[in-house]
C-alpha positions in Angstrom: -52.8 -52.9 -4.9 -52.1 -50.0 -2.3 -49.2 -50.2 0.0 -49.4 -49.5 3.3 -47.6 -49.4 6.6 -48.6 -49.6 10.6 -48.1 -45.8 11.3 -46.3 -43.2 11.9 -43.6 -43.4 14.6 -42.2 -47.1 15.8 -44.6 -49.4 15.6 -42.5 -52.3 16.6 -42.1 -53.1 20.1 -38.4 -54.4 21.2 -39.8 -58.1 20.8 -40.4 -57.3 17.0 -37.4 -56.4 15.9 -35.5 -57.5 12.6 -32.6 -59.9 13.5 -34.2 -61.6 16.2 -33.8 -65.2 16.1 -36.0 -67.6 16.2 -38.3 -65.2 14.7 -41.4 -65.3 17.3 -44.9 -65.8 15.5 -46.8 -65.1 18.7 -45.1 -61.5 18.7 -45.9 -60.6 15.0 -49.9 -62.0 15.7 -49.9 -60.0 18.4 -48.8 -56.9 16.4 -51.7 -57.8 14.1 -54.3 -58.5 16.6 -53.5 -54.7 18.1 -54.0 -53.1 14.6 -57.5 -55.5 14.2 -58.6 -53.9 17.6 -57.8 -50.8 16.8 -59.4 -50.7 13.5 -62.4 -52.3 15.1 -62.6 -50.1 18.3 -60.7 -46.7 17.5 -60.1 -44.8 20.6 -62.7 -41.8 21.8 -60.1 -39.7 22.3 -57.9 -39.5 18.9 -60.4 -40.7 17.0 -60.9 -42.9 13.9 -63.0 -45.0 11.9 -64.6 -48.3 13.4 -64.5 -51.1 10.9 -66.3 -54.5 10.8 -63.0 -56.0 11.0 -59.4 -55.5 10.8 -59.1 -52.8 7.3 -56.4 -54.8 5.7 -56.7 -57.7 3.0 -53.2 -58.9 4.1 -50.2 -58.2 6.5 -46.4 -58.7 6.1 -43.9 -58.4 9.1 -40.2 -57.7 9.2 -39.6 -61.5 9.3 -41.5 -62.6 6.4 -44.9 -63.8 7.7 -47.5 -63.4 6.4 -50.9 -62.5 8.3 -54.4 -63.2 6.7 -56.9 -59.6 7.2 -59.8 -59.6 5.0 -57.9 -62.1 2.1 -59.3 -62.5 -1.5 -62.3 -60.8 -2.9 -63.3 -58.7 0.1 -63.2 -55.2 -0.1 -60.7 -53.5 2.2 -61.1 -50.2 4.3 -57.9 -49.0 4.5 -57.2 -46.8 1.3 -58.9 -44.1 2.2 -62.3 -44.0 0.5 -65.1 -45.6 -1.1 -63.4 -45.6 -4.6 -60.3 -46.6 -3.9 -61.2 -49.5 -1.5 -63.4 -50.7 -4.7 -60.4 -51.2 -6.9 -57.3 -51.9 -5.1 -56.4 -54.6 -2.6 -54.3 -53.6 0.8 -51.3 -54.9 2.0 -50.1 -53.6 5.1 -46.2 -53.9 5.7 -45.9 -53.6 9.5 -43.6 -51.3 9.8 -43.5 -47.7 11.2 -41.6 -44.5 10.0 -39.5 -44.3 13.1 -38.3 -48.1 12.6 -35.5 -49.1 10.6 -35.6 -49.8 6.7 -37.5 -53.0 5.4 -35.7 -56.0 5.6 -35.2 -58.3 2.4 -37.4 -61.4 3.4 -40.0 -58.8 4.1 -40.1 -57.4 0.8 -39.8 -60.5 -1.1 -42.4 -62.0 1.0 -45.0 -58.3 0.1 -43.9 -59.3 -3.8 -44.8 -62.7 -3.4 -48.3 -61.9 -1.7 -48.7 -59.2 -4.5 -47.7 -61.8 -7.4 -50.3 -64.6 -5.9 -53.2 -61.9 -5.2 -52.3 -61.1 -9.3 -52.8 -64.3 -10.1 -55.9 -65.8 -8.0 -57.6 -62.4 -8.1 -56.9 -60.6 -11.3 -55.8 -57.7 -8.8 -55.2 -54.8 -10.7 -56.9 -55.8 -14.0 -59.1 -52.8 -14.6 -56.6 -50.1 -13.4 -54.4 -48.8 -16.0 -50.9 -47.8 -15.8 -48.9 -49.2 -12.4 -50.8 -51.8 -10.5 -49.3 -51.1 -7.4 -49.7 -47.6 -5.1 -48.5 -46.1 -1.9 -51.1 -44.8 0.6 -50.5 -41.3 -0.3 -50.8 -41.6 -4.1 -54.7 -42.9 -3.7 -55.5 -40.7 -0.5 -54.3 -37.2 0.1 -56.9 -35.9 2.1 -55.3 -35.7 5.0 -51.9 -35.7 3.6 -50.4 -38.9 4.6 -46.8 -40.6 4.4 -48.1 -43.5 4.3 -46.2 -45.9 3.0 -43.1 -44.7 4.7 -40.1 -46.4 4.0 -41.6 -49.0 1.4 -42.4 -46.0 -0.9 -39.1 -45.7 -2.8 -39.8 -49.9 -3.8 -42.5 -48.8 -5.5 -41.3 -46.4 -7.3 -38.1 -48.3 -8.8 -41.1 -51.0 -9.7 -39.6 -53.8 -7.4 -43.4 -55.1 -7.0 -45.0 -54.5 -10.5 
């Protein structure tokens, strides 16, 4: 599986914030329905590809939901190329690099989506080595910090 996060910058608006109680589910869909439209209809000016659908095979926000893209055994877009996008799932953690750290219930909640994708899907069977990538380590060209401040959780293996 490759990790991924909503962009560079803040993503979030105010309304999405960690903390925020009740935790609003029309806020977070509507932070998903803006990436499927952008994935679908990139904009003529910066660019960027168009895709059937929204690139993702699942999304996680800050308050542990958990948002539905392209699910089980469909192919993502999002990791950067043909071959990638073949063997590993995407899970998009929305998050930006200018927004503050992941919060717990959304990390546990990316494990837990990463443990059932494991063990519905066999996600990760035919990759050797660690089953579960940032962004940048699948797709360099261009350079990308993509997963932002998720990286380090892979790294210490919190999701293998």
């Amino acid at each position: 599986m490759v990790l991924h996060y909503a962009g560079g910058g803040k993503e979030m608006r105010e309304e999405h914030s960690p903390g925020r109680t009740p935790a609003p589910l029309d806020d977070c869909y509507y932070q998903v329905r803006l990436i499927q439209h952008r994935h679908m209809h990139p904009s003529p000016i910066t660019g960027g590809e168009r895709y059937w659908d929204i690139a993702y095979n699942y999304l996680i926000c800050h308050h542990g939901y958990t948002f539905v893209g392209r699910g089980l055994a469909s192919q993502p877009g999002a990791n950067g190329s043909r071959y990638t996008n073949e063997r590993y799932y995407a899970i998009c953690g929305l998050i930006g690099s200018g927004d503050p750290k992941p919060t717990d219930v959304m990390l546990r909640e990316t494990k837990a989506v990463m443990e059932w994708v494991r063990r519905y899907d066999q996600a990760g069977a035919r990759v050797e080595g660690r089953h579960v990538k940032g962004h940048k380590d699948v797709d360099r060209d261009p350079p990308t910090q993509c997963p932002g401040s998720l990286y380090p959780y892979i790294g210490n293996g919190y999701f293998d």
